[in-house]
TORDRENNU-383446 format. One record per residue (C-alpha): y, z, x. Coordinates in steps of 0.2 Angstrom, whole numbers, plus 5000, padded with zeros to 4 digits. Layout:
BEGIN
YZX ...
***
This chain:
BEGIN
573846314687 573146464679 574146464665 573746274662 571846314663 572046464652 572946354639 571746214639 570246314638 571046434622 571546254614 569646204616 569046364610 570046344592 569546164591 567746194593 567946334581 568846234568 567546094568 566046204570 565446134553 564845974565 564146064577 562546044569 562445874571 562645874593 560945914595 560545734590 560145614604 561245444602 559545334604 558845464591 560245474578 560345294578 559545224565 558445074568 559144894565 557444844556 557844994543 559444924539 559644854520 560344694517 561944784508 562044914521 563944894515 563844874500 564045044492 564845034477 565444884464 566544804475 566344794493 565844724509 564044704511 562844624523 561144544521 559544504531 560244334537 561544444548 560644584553 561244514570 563144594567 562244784566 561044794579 561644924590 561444904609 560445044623 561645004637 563745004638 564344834634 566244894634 567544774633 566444614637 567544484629 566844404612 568144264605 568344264585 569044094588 568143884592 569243874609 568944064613 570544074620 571444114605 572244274600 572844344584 573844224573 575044314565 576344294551 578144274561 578844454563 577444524557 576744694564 574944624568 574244784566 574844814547 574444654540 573844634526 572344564520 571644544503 570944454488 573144424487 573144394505 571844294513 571844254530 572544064535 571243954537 571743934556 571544124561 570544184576 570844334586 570144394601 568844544602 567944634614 566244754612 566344924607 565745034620 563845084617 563444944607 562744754609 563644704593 565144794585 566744674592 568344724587 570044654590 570644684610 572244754607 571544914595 569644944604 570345064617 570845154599 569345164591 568445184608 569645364609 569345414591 567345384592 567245474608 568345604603 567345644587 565745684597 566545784610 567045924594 565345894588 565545754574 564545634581 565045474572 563945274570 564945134572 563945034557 565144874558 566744804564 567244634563 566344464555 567144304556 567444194542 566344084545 565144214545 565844294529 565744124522 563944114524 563944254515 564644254501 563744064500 562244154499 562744274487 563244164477 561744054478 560644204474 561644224456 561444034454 559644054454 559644194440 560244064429 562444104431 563443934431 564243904447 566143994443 565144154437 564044154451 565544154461 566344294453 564644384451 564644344471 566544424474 565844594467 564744624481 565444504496 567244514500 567844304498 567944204514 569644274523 570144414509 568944534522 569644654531 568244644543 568844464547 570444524553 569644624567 570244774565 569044864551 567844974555 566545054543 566045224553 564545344546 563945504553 562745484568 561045524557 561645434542 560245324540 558945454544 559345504525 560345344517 559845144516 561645124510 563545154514 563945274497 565345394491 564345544497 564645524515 566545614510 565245774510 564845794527 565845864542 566145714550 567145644535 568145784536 568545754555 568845574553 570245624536 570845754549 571245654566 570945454563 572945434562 573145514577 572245354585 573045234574 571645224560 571845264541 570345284528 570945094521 570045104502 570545304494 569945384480 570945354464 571845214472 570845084467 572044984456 573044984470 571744904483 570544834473 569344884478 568045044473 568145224484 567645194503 567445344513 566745244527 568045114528 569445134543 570545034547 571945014563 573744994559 574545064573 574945264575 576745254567 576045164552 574345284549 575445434551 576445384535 575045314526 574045464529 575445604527 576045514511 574345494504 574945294500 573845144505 574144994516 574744904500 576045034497 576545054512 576944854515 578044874500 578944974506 579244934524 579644754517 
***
């Protein structure tokens, strides 16, 4: 027993020691590190040229909650009984989802809350994950914000509606407006954040210094906790530097996804990206 305790306490002393870099950040309170919904942008995810944003219409989908709300059950689907539809043999967790591979017009999947927050569902099969990974990130001192998780389509379709509308007005025919629109809101069904199981993740204090989700968070100690550890919950940085022809979409430091542990253990030991990976494993 001694020997266990002796162990466990000499592995806690070189994890603290290797992640000292966050331990600046633990001092934070978690109703004091959150930032206020009201100071929220409308393209708190837009970031860079082509990304996911939000806008003031769905402020809703970021407010973050006071009390625990852990695993309330919150139905991505009309019936709300509905679980994941999924290709046939198809690994739910790797699927795809892009501009090339939009979501059927029929999916749903079920979600539940993520602890500490009133809004941040996320598909029931992975939350346990990203529950684990969030926890685990404050407990070395890399206190992390859970900015967004997952948006229906109808939801995205509003929008990307709205978007496009405000392109509309600037004078763009409807076909550009739409493809003005596609640069800053993911097309209904081509978000991962349809799917359920993307997550964009800051540091704690984030937006005591940011109105935006932008390339610089990859400075801060809690990147580097996340690039060091999120595959060991399942979760890989979905949208990588220099790989942008490959995804389509630009640099997103904040943008995690879950595929499973096997799949994020390749992904992030190969330095491939979801894309790659489905090729191969095809």
């Amino acid at each position: 027993m001694r020997r266990k305790l002796f162990a466990v306490t000499l592995s806690l002393a070189l994890c603290m020691g290797l992640l000292s870099g966050c331990m600046s950040d633990s001092s934070s309170s978690s109703s004091s590190s959150m930032h206020s919904s009201s100071t929220l942008m409308d393209d708190v995810e837009s970031g860079m040229s082509r990304v996911e944003s939000d806008v003031k219409s769905g402020m809703s989908d970021m407010m973050d909650g006071s009390s625990s709300t852990s695993h309330s059950s919150s139905d991505g689907s009309a019936s709300g009984t509905a679980a994941a539809a999924a290709v046939p043999g198809e690994d739910w967790a790797a699927r795809l989802v892009n501009a090339a591979n939009p979501l059927p017009e029929d999916f749903s999947v079920k979600t539940v809350m993520i602890e500490g927050y009133e809004n941040r569902p996320f598909d029931a099969r992975a939350a346990d994950a990203l529950e684990a990974m969030l926890a685990d990130a404050e407990a070395a001192g890399c206190k992390l914000y859970l900015v967004s998780a997952y948006r229906s389509v109808d939801r995205q379709r509003s929008l990307f509606a709205r978007k496009t509308q405000s392109f509309v007005d600037e004078g763009f025919p409807r076909d550009e407006a739409e493809k003005q629109a596609a640069q800053w809101v993911a097309r209904p069904g081509t978000s991962e954040h349809n799917l359920g199981l993307a997550a964009d993740i800051v540091s704690a204090n984030w937006y005591a210094g940011h109105d935006d989700l932008t390339a610089d968070f990859d400075q801060t100690p809690e990147f580097e906790w996340l690039q060091a550890h999120c595959a060991e919950y399942g979760f890989i940085l979905r949208y990588p530097q220099g790989k942008e022809t490959v995804t389509g979409i630009t640099y997103e430091p904040w943008h995690y996804r879950y595929v499973g542990k096997d799949a994020a253990a390749q992904i992030m030991g190969q330095g491939i990206t979801l894309e790659e990976y489905n090729q191969k494993t095809r």
